[in-house]
C-alpha positions as CSV (number, residue, x, y, z in Angstrom):
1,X,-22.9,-8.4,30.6
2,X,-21.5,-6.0,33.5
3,X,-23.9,-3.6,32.0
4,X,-27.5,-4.2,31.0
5,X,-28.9,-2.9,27.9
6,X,-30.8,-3.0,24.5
7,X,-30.3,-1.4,21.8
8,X,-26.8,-1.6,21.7
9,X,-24.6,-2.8,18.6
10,X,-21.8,-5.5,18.7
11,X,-18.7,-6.5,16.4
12,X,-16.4,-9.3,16.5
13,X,-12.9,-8.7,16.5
14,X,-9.5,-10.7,17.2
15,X,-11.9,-13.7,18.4
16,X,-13.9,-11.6,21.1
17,X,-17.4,-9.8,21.2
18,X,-17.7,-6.1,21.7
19,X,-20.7,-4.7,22.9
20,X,-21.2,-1.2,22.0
21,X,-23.3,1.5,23.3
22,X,-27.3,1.4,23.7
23,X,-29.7,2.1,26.6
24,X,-30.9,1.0,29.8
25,X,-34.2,2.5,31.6
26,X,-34.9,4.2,34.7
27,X,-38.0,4.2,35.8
28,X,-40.0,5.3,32.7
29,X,-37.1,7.7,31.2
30,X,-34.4,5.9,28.5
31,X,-30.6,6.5,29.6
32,X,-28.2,5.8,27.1
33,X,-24.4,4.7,27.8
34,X,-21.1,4.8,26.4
35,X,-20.2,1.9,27.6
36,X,-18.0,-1.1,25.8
37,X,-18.1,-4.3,26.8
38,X,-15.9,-7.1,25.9
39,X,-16.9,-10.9,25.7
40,X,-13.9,-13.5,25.7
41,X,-16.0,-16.9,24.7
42,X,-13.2,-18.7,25.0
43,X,-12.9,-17.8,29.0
44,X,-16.7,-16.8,29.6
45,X,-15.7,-13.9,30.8
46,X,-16.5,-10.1,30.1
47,X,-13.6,-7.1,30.6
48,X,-14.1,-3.4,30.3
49,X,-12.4,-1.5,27.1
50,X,-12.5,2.9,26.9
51,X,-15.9,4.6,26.9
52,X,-17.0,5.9,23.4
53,X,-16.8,9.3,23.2
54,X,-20.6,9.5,23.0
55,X,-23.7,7.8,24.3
56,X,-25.6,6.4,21.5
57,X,-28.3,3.8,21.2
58,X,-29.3,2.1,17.9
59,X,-25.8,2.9,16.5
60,X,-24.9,0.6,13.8
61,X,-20.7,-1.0,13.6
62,X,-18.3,-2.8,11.9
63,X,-14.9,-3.7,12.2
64,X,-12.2,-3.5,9.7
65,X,-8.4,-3.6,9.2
66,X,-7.7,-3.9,12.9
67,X,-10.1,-0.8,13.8
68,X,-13.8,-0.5,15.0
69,X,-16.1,1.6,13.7
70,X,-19.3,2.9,15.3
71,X,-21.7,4.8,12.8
72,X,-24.7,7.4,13.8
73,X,-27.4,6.6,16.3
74,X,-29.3,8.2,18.9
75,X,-28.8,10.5,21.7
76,X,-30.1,13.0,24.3
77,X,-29.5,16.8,23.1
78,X,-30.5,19.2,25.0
79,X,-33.3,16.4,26.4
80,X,-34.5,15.9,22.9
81,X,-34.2,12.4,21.5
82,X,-31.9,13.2,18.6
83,X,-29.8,11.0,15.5
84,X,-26.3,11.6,15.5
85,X,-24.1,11.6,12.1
86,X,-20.9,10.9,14.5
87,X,-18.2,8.5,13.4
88,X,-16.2,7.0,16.5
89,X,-13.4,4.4,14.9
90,X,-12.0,2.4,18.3
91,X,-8.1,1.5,18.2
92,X,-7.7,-2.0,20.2
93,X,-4.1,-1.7,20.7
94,X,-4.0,1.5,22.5
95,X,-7.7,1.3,24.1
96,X,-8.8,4.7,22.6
97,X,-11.4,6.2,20.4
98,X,-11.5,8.4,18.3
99,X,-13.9,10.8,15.7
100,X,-13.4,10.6,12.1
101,X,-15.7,12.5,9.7
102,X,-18.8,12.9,10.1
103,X,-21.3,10.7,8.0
104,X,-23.2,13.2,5.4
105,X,-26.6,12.8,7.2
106,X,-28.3,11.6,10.8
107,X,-29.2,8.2,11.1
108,X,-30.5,6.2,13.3
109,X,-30.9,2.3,13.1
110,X,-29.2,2.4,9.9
111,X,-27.3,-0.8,8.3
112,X,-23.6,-1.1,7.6
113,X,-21.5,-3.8,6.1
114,X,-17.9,-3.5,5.0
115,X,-16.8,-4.9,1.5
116,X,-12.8,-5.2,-0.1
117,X,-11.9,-2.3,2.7
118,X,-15.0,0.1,2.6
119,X,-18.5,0.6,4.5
120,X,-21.6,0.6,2.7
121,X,-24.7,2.4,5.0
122,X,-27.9,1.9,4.3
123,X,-31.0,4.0,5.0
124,X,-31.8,4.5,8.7
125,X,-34.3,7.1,10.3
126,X,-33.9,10.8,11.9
127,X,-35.5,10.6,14.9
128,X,-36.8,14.2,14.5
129,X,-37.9,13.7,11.2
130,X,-38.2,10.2,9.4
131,X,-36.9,7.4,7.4
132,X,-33.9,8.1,5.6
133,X,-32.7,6.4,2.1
134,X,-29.4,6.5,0.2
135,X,-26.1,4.4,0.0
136,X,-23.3,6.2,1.5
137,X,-20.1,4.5,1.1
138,X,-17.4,5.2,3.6
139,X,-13.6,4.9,2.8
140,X,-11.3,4.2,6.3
141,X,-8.3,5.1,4.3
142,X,-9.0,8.2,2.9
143,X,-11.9,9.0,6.0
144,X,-14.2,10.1,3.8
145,X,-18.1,9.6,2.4
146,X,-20.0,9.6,-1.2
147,X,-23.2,9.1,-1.7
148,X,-23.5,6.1,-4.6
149,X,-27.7,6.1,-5.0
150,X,-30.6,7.2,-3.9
151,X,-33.1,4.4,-2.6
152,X,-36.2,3.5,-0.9
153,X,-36.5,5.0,2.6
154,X,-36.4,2.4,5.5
155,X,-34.5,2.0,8.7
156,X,-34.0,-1.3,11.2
157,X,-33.3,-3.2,8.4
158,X,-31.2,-7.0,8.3
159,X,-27.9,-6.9,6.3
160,X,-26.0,-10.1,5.4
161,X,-22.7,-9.6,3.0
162,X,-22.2,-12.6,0.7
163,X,-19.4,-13.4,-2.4
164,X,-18.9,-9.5,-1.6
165,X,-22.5,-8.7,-2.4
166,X,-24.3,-6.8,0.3
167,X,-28.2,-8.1,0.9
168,X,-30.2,-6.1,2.5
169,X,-33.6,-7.3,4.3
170,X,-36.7,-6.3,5.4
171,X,-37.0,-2.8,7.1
172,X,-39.5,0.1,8.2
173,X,-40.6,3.0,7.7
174,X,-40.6,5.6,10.8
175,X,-42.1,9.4,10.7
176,X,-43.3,12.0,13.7
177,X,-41.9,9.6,16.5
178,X,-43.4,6.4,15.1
179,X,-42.7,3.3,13.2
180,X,-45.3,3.1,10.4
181,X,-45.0,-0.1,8.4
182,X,-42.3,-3.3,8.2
183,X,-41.1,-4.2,5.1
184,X,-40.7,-7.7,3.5
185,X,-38.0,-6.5,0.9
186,X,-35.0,-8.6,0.0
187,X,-32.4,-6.9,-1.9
188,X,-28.8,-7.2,-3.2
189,X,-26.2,-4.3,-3.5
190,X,-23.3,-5.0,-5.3
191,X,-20.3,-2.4,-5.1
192,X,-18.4,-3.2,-7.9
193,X,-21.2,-2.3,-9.9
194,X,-23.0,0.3,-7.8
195,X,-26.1,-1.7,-8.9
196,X,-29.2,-2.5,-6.3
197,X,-31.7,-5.0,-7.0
198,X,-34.8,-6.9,-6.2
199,X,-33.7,-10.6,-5.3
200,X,-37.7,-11.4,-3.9
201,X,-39.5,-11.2,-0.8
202,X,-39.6,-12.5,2.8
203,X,-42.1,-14.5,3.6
204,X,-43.8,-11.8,6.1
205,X,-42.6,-8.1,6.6
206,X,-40.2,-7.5,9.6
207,X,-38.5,-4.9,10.7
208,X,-35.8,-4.9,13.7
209,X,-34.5,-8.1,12.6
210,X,-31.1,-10.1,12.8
211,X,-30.1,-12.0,10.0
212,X,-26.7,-14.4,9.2
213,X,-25.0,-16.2,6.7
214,X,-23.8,-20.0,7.1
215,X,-22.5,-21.8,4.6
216,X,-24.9,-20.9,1.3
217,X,-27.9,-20.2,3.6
218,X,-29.1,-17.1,4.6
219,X,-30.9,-16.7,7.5
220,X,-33.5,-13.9,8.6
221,X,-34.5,-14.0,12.6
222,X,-37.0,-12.5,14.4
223,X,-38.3,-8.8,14.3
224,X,-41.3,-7.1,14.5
225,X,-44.1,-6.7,11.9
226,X,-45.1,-3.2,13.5
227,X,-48.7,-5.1,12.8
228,X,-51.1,-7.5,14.9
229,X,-48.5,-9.9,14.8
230,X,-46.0,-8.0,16.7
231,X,-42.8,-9.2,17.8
232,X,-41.9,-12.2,15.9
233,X,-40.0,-15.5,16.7
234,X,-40.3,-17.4,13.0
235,X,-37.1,-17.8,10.8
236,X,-36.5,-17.6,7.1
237,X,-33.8,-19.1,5.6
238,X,-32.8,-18.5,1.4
239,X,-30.3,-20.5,0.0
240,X,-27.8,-18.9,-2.6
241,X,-27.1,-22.2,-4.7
242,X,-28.4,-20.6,-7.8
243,X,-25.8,-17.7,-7.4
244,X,-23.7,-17.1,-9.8
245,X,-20.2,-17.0,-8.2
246,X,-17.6,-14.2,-9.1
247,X,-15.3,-15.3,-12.3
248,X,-11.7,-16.2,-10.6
249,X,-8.7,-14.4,-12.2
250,X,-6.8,-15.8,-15.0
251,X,-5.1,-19.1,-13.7
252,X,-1.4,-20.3,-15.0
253,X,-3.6,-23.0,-17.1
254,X,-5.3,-19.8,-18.6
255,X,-2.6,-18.8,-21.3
256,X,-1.1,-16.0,-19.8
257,X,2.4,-15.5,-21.7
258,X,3.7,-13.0,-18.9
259,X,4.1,-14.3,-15.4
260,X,6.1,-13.6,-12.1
261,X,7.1,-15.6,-9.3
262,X,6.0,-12.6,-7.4
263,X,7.3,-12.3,-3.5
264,X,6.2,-10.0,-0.6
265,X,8.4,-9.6,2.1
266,X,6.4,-8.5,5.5
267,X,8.4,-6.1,8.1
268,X,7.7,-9.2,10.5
269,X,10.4,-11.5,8.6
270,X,7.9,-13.6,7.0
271,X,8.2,-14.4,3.3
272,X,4.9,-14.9,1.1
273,X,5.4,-16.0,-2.4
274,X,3.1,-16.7,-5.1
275,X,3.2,-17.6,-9.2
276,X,0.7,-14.8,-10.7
277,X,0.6,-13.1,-14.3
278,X,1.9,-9.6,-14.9
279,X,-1.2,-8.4,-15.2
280,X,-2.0,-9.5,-11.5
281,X,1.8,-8.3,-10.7
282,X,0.9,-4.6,-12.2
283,X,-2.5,-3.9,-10.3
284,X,-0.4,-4.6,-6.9
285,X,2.0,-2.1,-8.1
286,X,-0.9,0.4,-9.2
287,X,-2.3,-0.2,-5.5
288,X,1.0,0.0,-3.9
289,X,1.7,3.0,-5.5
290,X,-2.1,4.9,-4.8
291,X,-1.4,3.9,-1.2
292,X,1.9,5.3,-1.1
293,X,0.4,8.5,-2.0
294,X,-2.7,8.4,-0.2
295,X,-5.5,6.8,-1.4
296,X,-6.7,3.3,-2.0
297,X,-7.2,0.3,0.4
298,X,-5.4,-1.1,3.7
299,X,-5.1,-4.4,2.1
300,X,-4.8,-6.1,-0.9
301,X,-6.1,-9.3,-1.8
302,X,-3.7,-11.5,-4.0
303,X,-5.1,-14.8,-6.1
304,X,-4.0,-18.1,-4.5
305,X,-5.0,-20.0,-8.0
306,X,-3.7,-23.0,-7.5
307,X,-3.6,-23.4,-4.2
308,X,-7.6,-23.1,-4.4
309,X,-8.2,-26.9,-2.5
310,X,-10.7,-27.7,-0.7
311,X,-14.8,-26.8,-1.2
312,X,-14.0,-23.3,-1.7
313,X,-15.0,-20.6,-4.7
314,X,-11.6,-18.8,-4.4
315,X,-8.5,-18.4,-1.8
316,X,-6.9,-14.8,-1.1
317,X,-4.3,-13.9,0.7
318,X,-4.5,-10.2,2.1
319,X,-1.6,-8.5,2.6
320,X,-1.6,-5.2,4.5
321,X,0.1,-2.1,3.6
322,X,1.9,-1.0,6.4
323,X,3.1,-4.6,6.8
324,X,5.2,-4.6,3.5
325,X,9.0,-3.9,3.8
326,X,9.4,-4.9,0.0
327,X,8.8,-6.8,-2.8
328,X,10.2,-8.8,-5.5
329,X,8.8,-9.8,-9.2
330,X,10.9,-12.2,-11.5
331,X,9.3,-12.2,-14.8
332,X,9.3,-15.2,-17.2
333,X,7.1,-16.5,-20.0
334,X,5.5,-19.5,-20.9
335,X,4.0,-20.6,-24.2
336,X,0.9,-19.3,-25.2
């Protein structure tokens, strides 16, 4: 990178890496930057995009209906090492940041992961205090927070998001200036459901850890064990084949009486058309409508049924909402 540093936090976007943030040292004092970084693999090359509007180390990010979003971290004010509850969303098309609302506490090292157009935060740790619990879910649309439960406190933790289930892993505990403990937790959050649950443990306790989905396999790298053990280098890998997958929406074959050839014209000319039931047809409307008015999702995700080839659990084609110039439903039956 043009810039070195740790503690920095990095999204993918439009094919390209973006490293965000963090901190460099000199001499024995931290120094954190604003910089943003940009990694083009398929050139191996790095360019420069706008400054965030703050330094901030241990930020956590995610990127979501063509907009990056940079949640929390830590900074220098007034030369005390401090969390931020700052929001910074980064437009790529006009190179500028931005603030949006503030997230409802300060957090530090927390987790995020972004599920059917909203960010779900996880724990994290204030720096002049300690480890931090919750789920706060953040909605780009309307720019705006709730809190959906209370949890266990614990910050650095993994987060992997799979068949829109969020898994979170591992962790620690921080208080007074320290880490404390690392965690071997292995969770699941689903957000349909606002349910969390114990899925088992890791195989040691880590904290500060990278984790990533391939395929059905989860995989949990590195960390700390704030222990004897120290840093680590081992990996874990858990394999989801005893999942249950979600249930796919009612398929033609399904005896739905009331269908559409329902089409979606896009303000870019281009013509998508698919053979749904009414019941799919009306909650597009519903979410066309909410949108229209204020609320609701960026995108919509419409059922490809029988298009579903291929080694996959479902299709869906997301259509965005300021993309739409109109659309058309011709309703028939079929026997029951």
């Amino acid at each position: 990178m043009p810039t070195a540093r740790a503690g920095l936090t990095a999204v993918v976007y439009d094919n390209k890496i973006y490293a965000i943030g963090g901190y460099y040292n000199v001499g024995t004092s931290v120094v954190r930057t604003n910089k943003v970084e940009v990694y083009d693999p398929s050139t191996d090359s790095w360019t420069t995009a706008a400054n965030l509007l703050t330094a901030r180390s241990w930020a956590s990010s995610v990127a979501l209906d063509g907009k990056i979003y940079v949640f929390g971290g830590g900074a220098l004010v007034n030369g005390t090492s401090t969390s931020l509850s700052s929001v910074e969303s980064y437009d790529p098309i006009s190179n500028t940041w931005s603030l949006k609302n503030k997230m409802p506490i300060a957090a530090n090292a927390a987790a995020t992961a972004s599920v059917d157009g909203k960010v779900y935060m996880f724990g994290g740790a204030n720096l002049l205090t300690s480890s931090i619990g919750g789920i706060y879910e953040y909605d780009p649309a309307l720019d705006s927070w709730t809190l959906k439960q209370n949890t266990t406190v614990r910050d650095s933790s993994g987060i992997a998001v799979y068949h829109d289930k969020i898994y979170l892993l591992g962790g620690g505990t921080f208080s007074s200036g320290s880490q404390l403990s690392a965690l071997n937790s292995f969770d699941v959050y689903d957000p349909k459901t606002n349910t969390f649950n114990k899925v088992g443990s890791l195989t040691s306790p880590r904290s500060q850890l990278v984790s990533a989905v391939i395929n059905n396999n989860l995989y949990i790298i590195g960390g700390t064990s704030l222990g004897a053990n120290g840093t680590l280098k081992n990996v874990e890998m858990y394999t989801f084949e005893n999942e249950s997958t979600p249930s796919p929406d009612p398929t033609p074959e399904s005896g739905n009486k009331d269908r559409a050839i329902f089409t979606v014209i896009l303000t870019t000319g281009l013509v998508k058309e698919f053979d749904i039931s009414m019941v799919e047809v009306n909650k597009f409307i519903a979410w066309y409508e909410g949108k229209e008015a204020g609320t609701g999702t960026a995108s919509y995700a419409i059922n490809k049924h029988e298009n579903n080839k291929g080694p996959f659990t479902s299709r869906k084609d997301y259509v965005i909402f300021k993309n739409i110039l109109s659309f058309e439903v011709d309703e028939y039956s079929t026997a029951e």
